[in-house]
C-alpha positions, 0 to 999 in steps of 0.5 A, a space after each residue: 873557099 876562095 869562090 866565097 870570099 871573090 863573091 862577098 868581095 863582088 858584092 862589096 864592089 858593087 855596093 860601092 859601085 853603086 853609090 857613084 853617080 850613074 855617069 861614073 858607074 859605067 866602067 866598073 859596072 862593066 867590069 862587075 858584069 864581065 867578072 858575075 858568070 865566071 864567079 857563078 860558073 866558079 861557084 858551081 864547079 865548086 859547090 854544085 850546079 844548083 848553086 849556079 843556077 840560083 847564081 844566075 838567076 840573081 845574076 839577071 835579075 841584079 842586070 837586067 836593064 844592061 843585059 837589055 842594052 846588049 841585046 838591043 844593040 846585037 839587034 842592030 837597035 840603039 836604044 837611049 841612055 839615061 843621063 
């Protein structure tokens, strides 16, 4: 039961998260995005791996441009950042 409630509490961050302006977004977005798989994994070891797998599934496509971003520079690329 905790798992729910962590979850309902990340969404409700990342509401706020946001509703900031994208130059102060970053640092709790990262945060967001570190803390998204171990609440996943967490999920699924409670209530069943498809749970997880829907998880991750919203998890990359709520992600999708910073999951980019990190692929790029592990590549070596510096891709531009909006301001």
């Amino acid at each position: 039961m905790t798992v729910i409630w962590l979850s309902i509490a990340w969404v409700f961050a990342s509401v706020g998260v946001a509703m900031l302006p994208v130059r102060r977004q970053y640092y709790p977005a990262l945060v967001l995005l570190i803390a998204a798989p171990v609440l996943i994994v967490l999920a699924g070891m409670h209530h069943g791996w498809v749970y997880s797998v829907l998880g991750f599934a919203a998890f990359v496509s709520m992600f999708r441009n910073p999951l980019r971003y990190i692929a790029a520079r592990l590549r070596g690329e510096h891709p531009e950042i909006p301001e």
